[in-house]
N, CA and C atoms as a LAMMPS dump frame, in Angstrom:
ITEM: TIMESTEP
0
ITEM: NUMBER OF ATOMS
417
ITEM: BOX BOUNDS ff ff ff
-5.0000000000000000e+02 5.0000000000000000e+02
-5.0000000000000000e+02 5.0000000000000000e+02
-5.0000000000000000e+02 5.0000000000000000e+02
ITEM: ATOMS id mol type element x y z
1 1 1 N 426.962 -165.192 -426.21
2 1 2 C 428.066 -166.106 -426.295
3 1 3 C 427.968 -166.871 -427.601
4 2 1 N 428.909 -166.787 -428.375
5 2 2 C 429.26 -167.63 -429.879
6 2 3 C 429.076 -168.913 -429.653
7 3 1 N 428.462 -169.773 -430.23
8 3 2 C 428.275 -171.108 -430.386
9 3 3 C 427.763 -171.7 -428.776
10 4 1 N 427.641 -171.215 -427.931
11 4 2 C 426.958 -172.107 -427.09
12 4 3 C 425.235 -172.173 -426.992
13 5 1 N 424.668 -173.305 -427.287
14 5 2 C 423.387 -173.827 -427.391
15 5 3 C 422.62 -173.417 -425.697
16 6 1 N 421.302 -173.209 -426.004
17 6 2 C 420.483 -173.001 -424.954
18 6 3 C 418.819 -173.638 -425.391
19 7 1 N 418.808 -174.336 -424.393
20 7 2 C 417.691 -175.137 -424.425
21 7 3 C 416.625 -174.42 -424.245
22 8 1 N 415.907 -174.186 -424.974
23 8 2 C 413.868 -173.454 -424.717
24 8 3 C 413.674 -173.931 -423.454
25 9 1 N 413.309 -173.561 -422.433
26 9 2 C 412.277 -173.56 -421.605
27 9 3 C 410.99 -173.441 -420.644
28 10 1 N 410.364 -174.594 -420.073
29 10 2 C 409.068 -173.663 -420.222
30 10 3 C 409.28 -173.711 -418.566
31 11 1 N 408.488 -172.809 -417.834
32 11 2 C 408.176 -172.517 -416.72
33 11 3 C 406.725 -173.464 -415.775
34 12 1 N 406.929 -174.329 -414.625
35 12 2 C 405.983 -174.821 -414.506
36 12 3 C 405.514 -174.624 -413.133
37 13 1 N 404.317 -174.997 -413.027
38 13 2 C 403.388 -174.174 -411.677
39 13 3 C 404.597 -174.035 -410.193
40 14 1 N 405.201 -175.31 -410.296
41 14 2 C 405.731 -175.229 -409.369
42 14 3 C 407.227 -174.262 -408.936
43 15 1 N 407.081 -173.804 -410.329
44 15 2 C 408.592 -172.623 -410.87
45 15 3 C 409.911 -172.894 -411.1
46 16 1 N 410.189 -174.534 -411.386
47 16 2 C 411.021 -174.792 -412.024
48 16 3 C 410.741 -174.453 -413.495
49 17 1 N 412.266 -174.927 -414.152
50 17 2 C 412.119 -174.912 -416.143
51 17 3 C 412.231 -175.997 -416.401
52 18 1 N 411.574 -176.781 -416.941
53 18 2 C 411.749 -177.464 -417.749
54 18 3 C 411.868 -177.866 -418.858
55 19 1 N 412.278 -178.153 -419.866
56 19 2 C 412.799 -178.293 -421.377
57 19 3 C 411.654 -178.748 -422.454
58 20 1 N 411.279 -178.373 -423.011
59 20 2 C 410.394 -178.907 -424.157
60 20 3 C 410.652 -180.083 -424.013
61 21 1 N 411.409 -180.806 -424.395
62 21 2 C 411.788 -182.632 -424.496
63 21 3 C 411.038 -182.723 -423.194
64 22 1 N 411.679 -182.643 -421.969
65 22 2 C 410.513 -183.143 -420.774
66 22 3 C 409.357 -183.014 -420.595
67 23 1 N 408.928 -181.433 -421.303
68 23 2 C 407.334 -181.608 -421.629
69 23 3 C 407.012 -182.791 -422.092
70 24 1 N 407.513 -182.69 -423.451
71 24 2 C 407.015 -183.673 -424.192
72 24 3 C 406.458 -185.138 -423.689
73 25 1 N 407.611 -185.572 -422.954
74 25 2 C 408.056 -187.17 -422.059
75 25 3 C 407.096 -187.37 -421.563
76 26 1 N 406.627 -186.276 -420.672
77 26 2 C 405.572 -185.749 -419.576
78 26 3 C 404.11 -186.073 -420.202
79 27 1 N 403.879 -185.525 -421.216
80 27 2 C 402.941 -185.775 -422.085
81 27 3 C 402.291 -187.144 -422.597
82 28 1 N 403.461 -187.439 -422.882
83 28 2 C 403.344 -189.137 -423.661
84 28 3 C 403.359 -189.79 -422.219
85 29 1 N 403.563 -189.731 -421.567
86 29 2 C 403.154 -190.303 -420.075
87 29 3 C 401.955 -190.347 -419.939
88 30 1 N 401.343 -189.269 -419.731
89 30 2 C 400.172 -188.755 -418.986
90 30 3 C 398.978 -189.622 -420.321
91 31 1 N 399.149 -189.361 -421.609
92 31 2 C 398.008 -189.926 -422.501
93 31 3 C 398.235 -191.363 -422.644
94 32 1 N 399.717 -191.872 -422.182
95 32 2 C 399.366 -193.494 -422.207
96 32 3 C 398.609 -194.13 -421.016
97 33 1 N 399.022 -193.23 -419.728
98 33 2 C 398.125 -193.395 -418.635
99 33 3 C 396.91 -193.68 -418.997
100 34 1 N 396.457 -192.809 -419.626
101 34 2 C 395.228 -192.349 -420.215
102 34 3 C 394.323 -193.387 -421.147
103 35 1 N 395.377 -193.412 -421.951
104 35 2 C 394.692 -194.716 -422.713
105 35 3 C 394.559 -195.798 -422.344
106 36 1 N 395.54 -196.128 -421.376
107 36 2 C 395.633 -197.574 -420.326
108 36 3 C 394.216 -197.353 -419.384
109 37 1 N 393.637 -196.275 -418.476
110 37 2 C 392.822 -196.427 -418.066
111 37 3 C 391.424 -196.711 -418.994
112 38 1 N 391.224 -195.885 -420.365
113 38 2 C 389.999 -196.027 -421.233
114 38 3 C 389.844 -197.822 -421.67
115 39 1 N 391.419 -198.589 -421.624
116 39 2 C 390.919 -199.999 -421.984
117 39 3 C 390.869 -200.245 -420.899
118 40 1 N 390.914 -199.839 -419.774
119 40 2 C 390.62 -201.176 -418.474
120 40 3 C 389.413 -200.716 -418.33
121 41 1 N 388.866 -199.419 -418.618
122 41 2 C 387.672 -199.508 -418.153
123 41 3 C 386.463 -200.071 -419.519
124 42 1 N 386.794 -199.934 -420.635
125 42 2 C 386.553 -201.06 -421.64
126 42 3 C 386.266 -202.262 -421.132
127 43 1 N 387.167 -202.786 -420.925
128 43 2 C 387.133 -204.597 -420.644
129 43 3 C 386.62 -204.946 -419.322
130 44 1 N 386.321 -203.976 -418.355
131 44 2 C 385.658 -204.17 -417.052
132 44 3 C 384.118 -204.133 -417.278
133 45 1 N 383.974 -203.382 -418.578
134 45 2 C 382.302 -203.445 -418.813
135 45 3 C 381.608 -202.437 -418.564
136 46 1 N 381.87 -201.247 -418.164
137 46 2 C 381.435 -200.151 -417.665
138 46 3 C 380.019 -199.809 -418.494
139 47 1 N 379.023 -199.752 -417.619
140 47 2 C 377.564 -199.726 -418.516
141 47 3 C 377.202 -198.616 -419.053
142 48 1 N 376.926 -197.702 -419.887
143 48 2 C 376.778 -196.543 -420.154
144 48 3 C 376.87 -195.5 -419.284
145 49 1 N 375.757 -194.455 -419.4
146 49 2 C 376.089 -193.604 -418.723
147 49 3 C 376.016 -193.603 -417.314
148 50 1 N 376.522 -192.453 -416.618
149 50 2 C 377.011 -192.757 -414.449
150 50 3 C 375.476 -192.966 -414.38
151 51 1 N 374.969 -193.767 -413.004
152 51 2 C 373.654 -194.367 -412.932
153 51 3 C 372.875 -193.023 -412.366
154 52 1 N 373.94 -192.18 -411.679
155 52 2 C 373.196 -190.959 -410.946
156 52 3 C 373.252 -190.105 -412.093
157 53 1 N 373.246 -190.54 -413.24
158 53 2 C 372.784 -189.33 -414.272
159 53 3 C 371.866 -189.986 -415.146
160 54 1 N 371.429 -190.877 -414.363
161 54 2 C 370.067 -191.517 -415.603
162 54 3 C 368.686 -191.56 -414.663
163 55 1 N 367.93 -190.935 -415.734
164 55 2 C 366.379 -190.829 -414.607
165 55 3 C 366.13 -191.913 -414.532
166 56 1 N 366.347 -193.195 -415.412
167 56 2 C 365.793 -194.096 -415.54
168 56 3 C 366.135 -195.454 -414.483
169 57 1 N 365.619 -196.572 -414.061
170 57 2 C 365.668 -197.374 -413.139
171 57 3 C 366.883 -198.285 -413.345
172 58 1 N 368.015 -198.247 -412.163
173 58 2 C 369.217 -198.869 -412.502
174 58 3 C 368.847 -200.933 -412.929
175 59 1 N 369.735 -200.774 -413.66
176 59 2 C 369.966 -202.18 -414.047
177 59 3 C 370.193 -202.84 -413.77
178 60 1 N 369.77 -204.611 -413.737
179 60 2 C 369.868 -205.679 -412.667
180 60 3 C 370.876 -206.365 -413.958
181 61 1 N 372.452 -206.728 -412.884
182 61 2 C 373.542 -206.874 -413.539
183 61 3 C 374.14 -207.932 -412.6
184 62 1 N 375.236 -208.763 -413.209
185 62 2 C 375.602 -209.896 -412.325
186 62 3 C 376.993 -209.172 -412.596
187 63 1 N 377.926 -209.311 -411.195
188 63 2 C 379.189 -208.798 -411.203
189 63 3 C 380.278 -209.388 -410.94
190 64 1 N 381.181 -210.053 -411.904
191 64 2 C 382.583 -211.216 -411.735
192 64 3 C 383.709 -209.717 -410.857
193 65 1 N 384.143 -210.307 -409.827
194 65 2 C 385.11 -209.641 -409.317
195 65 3 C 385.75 -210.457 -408.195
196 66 1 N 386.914 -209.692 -408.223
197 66 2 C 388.5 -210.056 -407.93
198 66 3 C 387.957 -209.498 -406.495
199 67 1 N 388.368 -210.405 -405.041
200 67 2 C 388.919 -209.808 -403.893
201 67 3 C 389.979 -210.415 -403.283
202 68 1 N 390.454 -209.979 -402.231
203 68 2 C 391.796 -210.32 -401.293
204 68 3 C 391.405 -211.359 -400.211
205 69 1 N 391.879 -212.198 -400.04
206 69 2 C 391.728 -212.776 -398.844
207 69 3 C 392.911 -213.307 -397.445
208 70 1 N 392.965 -213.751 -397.036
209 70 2 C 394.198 -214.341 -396.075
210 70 3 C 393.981 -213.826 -394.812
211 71 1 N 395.347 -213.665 -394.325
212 71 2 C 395.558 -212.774 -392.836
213 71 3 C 395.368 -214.402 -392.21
214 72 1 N 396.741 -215.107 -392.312
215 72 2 C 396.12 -216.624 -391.1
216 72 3 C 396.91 -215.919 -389.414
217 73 1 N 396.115 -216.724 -389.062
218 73 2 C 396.558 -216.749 -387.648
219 73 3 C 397.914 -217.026 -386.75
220 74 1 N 398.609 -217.863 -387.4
221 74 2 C 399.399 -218.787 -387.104
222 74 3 C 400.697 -218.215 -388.065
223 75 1 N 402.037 -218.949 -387.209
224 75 2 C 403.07 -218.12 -388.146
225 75 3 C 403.521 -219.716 -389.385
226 76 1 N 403.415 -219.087 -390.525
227 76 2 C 403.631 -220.229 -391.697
228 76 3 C 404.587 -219.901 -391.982
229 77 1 N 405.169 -221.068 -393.408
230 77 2 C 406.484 -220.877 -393.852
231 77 3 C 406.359 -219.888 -395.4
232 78 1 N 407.108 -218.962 -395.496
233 78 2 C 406.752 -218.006 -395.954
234 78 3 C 407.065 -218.277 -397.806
235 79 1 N 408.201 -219.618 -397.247
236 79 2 C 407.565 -220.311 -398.686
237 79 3 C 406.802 -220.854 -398.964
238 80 1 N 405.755 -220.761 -398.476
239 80 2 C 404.496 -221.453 -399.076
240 80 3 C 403.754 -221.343 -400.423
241 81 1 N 402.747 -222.391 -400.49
242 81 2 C 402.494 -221.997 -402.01
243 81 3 C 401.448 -220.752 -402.132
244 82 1 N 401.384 -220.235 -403.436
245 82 2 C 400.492 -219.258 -403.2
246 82 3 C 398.866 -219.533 -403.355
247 83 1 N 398.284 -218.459 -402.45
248 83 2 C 396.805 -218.89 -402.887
249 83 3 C 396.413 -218.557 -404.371
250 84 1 N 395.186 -219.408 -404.089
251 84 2 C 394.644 -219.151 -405.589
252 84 3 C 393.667 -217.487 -405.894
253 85 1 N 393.524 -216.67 -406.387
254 85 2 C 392.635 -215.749 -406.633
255 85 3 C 391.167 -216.233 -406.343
256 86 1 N 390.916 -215.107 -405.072
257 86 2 C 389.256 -215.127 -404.919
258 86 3 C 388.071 -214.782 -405.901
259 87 1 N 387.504 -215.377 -406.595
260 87 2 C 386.635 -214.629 -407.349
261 87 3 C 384.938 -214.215 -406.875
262 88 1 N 384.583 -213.261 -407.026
263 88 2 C 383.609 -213.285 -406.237
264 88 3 C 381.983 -212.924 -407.382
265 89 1 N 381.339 -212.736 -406.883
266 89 2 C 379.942 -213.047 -407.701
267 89 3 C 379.11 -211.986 -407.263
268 90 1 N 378.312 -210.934 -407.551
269 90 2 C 377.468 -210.471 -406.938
270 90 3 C 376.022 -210.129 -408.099
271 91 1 N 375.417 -210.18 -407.56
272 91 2 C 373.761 -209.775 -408.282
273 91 3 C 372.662 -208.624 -407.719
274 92 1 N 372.657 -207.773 -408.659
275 92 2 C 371.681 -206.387 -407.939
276 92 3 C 371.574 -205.641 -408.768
277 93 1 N 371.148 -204.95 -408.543
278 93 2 C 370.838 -203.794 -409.151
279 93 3 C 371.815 -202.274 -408.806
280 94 1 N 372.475 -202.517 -410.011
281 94 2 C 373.262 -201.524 -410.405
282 94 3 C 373.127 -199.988 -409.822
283 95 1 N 372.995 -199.281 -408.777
284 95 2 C 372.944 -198.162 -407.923
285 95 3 C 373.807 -196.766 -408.518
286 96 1 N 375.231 -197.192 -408.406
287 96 2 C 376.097 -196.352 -408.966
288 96 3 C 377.021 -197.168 -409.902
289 97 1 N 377.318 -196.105 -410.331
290 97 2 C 378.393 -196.345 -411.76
291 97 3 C 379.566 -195.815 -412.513
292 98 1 N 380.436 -195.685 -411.843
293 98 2 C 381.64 -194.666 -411.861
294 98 3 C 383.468 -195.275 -412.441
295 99 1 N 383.632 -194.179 -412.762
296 99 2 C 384.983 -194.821 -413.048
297 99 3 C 385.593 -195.3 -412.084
298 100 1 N 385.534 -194.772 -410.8
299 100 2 C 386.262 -195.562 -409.628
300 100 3 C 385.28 -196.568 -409.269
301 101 1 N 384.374 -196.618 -409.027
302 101 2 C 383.394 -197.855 -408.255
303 101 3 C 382.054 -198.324 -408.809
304 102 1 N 381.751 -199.112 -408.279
305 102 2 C 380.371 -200.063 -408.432
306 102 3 C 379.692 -199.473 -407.5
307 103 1 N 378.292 -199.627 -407.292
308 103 2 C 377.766 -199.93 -406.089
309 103 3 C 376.354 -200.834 -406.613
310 104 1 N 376.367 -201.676 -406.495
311 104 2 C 375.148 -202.892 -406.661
312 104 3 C 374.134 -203.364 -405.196
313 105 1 N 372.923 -203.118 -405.423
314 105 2 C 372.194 -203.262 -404.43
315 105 3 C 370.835 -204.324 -404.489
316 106 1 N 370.876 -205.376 -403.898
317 106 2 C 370.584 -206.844 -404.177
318 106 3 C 369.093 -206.183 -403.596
319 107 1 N 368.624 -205.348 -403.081
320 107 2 C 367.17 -205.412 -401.927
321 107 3 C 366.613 -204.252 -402.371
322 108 1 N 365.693 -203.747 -403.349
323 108 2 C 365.617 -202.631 -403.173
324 108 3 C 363.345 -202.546 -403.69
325 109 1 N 363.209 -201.62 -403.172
326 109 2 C 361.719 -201.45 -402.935
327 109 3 C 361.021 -200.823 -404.178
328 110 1 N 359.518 -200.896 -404.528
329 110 2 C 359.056 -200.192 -405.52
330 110 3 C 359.065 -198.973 -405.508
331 111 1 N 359.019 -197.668 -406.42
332 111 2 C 359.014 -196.512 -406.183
333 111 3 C 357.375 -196.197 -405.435
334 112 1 N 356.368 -197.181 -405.768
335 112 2 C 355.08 -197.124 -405.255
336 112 3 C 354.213 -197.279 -403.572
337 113 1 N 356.01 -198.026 -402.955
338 113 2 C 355.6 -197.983 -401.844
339 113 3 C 355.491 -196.839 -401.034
340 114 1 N 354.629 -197.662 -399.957
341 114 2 C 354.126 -196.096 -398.982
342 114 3 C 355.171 -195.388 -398.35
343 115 1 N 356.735 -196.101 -398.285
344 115 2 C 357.641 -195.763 -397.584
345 115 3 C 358.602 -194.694 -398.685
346 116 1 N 358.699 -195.279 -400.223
347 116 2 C 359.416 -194.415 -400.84
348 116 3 C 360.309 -195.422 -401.742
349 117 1 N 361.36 -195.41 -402.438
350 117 2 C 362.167 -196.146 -402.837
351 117 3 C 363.187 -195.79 -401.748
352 118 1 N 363.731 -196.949 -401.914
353 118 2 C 364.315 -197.603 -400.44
354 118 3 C 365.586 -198.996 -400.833
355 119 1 N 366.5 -199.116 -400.649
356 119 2 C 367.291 -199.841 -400.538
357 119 3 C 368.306 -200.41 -399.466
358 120 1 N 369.201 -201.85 -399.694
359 120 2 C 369.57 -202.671 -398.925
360 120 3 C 370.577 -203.382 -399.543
361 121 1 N 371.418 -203.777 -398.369
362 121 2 C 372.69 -204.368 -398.558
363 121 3 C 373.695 -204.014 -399.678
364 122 1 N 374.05 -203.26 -400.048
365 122 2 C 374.597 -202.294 -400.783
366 122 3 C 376.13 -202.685 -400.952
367 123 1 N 376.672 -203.272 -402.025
368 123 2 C 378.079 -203.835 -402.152
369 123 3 C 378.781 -202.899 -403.332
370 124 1 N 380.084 -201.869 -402.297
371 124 2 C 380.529 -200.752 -403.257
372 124 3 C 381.5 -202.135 -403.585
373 125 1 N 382.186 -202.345 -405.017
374 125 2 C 382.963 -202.693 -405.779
375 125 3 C 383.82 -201.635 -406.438
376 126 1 N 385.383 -201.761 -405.68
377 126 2 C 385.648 -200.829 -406.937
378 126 3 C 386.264 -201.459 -408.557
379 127 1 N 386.188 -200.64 -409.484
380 127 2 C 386.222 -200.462 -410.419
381 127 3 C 387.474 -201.371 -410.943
382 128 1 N 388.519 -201.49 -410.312
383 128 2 C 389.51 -202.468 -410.816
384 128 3 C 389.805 -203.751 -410.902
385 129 1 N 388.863 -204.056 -409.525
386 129 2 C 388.635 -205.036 -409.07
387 129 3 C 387.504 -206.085 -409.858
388 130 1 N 386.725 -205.213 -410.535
389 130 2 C 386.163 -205.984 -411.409
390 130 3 C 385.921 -206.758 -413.001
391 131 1 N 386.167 -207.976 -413.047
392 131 2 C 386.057 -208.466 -414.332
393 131 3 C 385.827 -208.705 -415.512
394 132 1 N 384.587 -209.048 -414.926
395 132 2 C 382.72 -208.617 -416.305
396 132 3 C 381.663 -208.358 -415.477
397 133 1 N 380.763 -207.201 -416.323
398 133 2 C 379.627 -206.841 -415.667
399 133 3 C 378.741 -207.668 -416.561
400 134 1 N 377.291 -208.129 -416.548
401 134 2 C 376.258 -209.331 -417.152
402 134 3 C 375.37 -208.274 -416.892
403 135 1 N 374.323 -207.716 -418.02
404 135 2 C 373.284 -207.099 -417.888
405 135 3 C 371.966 -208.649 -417.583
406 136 1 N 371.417 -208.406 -416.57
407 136 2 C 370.674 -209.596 -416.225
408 136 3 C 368.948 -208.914 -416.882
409 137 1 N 368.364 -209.836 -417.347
410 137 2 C 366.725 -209.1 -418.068
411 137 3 C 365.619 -209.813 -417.169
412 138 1 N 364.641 -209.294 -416.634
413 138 2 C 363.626 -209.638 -415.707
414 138 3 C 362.535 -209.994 -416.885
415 139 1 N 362.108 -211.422 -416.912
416 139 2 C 361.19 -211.927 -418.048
417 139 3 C 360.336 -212.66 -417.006
């Protein structure tokens, strides 16, 4: 057909076409995602490498984080004012270390004991939820 235009398209898993331009869109989506997650996990503090990939003994770290609170009992007026943000505090030793979560463990045993290394009270944090991580130094 003389003069009528046809758009390139590409074929996608799911077997529609879609147009180069929507690739594209698609694209610049997906790497700003992308880059939006590399600074939050930047500014959350994320300590080097995942803790289950280091032979070495996890790190005693103090942890600023965000939780939810409420759920009252009673029926209120729904204009009410709002609460203030919970901030919460935790101290341990750094267990796991992941892009989705924390896990910090305040109790944990020598590798020398007769029982084994051994741990306690174990607070998973996830990852969004948290503020600043504080590398804490045992002097």
């Amino acid at each position: 057909m003389a003069g009528a235009s046809t758009k390139r398209g590409v074929s996608s898993r799911d077997g529609s076409l879609k147009t180069d331009r929507q690739q594209s869109r698609k694209q610049r989506e997906q790497d700003t995602q992308q880059s939006e997650a590399d600074r939050g996990r930047k500014e959350r503090g994320r300590i080097g490498a995942r803790a289950e990939a280091r032979q070495e003994e996890p790190r005693l770290v103090l942890i600023e984080w965000l939780d939810s609170f409420g759920c009252s009992s009673t029926w209120r007026d729904a204009a009410g004012e709002a609460p203030p943000v919970l901030t919460c505090y935790s101290v341990g030793w750094l267990l796991h270390d992941t892009d989705d979560c924390k896990v910090v463990i305040p109790h944990w045993t020598s590798s020398s004991s007769a029982v084994g290394r051994q741990a306690c009270g174990d607070m998973t944090i996830p990852a969004r939820a948290i503020v600043r991580i504080t590398r804490l130094n045992l002097s």
